[in-house]
N, C-alpha and C positions, 0 to 999 in steps of 0.2 A: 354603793348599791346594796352589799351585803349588810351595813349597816340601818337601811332602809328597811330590811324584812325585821332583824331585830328589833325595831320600835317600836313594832307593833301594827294595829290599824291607818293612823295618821300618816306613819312613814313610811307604809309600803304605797295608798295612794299619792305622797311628795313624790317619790321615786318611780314609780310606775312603769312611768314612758321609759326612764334607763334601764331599768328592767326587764322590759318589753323591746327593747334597742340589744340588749347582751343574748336574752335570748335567741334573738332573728341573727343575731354574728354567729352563735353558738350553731346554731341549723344551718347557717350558709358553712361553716368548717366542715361540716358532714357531708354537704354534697362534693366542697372543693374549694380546698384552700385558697385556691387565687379565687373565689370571692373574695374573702377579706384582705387581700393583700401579697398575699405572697406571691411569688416569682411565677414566672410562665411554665419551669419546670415542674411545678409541684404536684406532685400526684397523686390519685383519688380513689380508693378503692370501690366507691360507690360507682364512679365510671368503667370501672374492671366490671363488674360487676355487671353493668348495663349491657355492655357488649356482649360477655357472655351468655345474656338471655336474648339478645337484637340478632346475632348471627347464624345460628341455628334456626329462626325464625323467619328471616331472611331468606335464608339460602332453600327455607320449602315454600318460598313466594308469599310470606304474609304479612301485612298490612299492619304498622306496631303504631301506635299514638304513645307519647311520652306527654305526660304533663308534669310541672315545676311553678311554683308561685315567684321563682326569682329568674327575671328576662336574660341576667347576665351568666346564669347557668346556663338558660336554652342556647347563649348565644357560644359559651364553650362546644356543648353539643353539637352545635350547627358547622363549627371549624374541624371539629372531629367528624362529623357525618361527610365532608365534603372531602377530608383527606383520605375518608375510608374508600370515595368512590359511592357513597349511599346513597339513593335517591330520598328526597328530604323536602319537605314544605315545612315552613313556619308560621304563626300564628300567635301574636300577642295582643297587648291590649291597645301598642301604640297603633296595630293595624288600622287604618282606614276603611271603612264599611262598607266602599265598593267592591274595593283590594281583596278585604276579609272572605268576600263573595266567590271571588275569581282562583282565590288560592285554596277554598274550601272545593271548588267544584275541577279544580284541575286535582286535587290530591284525589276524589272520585273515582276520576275517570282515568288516572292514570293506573295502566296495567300493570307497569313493575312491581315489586315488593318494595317495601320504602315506608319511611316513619315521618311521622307527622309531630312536630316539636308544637308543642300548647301552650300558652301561661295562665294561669289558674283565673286571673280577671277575662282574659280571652274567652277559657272556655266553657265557662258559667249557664251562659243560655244559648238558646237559638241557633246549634251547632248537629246537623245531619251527620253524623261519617260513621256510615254503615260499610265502611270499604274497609276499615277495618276491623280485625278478630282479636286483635289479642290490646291491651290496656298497661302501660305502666308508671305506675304514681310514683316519681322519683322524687320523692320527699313529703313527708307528711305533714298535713294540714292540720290545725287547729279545731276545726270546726269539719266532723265526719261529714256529715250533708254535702259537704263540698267535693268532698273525693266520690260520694256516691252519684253526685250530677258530671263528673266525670267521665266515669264510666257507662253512667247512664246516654254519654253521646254518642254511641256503638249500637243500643239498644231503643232502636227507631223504627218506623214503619219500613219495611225493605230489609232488616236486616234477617238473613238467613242460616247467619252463622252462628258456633256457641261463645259466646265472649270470654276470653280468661285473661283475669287480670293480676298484677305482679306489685306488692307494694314493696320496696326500695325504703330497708330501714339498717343503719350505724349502729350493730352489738355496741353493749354497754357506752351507747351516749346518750345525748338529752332526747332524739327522736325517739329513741325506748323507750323512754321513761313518759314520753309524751302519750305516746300507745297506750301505757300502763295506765295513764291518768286519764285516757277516753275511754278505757271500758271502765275504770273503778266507778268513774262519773259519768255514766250513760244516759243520765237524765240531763247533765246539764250540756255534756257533749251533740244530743240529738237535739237543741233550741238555735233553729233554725237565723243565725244573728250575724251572718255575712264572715269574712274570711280570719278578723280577727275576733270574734263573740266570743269564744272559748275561750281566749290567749285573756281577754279583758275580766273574766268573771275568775281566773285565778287565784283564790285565798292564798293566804300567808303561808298554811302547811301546802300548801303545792305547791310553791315557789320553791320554798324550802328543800322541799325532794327533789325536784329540778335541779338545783343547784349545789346538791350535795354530791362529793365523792362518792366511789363505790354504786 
């Protein structure tokens, strides 16, 4: 792989896809090791983390949306939310679009406090939830447009409240250096080219920084 950016032009498109495969392992480590493998004990500081913005929020009755582009994190969340006792709907992309309907309109209307788990193909378009205030992108996206339609499903006719949203970023690892590389590159970060656009138009020096120590 590392040998693939040193070739040049030719061998970082040969390598691409593997490239593009290290990375999304590298991101799934940051939300939580048993993505990639490890044991059921293995634990997440991005999850510490989560709680201590979901509990305090909770406990004054408010309405949290969690979105994550990987099903098998939401689906950690969702074993966590149910041990905590949290009231909790889900929403992915394997949802069925009657389903999708019924679990959008019961998270609604349900009066409890309680979070609503999203996956980023999920919650792309066509998604009303003005029920809830507050937004947290527990893992960053390639392509900003995405996190701002997000957020943007809070921000709907009916909504009366002020939206604050929480982005969920791993000091010194590649989701930093990811952030660092969406504002450097603002122009090519805001072209509107679906969830991996950004990840694809990656040169050589950006790989490079990606994947460097320090």
């Amino acid at each position: 792989m590392l040998a693939g950016l040193a070739a040049g032009p030719e061998g970082l498109a040969q390598h691409r896809i593997e490239i593009l495969a290290a990375l999304t392992r590298l991101r799934q480590i940051c939300c939580h090791p048993a993505l990639t493998g490890a044991g059921p004990a293995a634990g997440s500081g991005k999850f510490d983390a989560l709680w201590e913005i979901l509990e305090p929020l909770l406990e004054e009755g408010h309405k949290v949306l969690v979105f994550s582009q990987f099903v098998r994190c939401l689906d950690l969340l969702e074993k966590e939310m149910a041990t905590r006792g949290i009231a909790y709907h889900v929403l992915t992309g394997q949802t069925q679009t009657k389903k999708r309907e019924e679990i959008v309109a019961s998270f609604q209307s349900d009066e409890r406090p309680g979070v609503f788990l999203v996956s980023l193909k999920a919650g792309g378009t066509g998604l009303n939830l003005t029920a809830a205030s507050y937004v947290v992108l527990f893992d960053p996206w390639w392509n900003p447009a995405v996190e701002a339609q997000a957020i943007d499903r809070t921000h709907r006719i009916g909504q009366t409240r002020t939206v604050i949203a929480y982005r969920l970023l791993t000091r010194g690892t590649l989701e930093e250096k990811i952030w660092e590389l969406q504002q450097r590159k603002a122009a090519l970060a805001s072209d509107v080219l679906g969830e991996e656009g950004f990840a694809q138009k990656l040169d050589r020096e950006a790989l490079q920084y990606l994947f460097e120590e320090g």
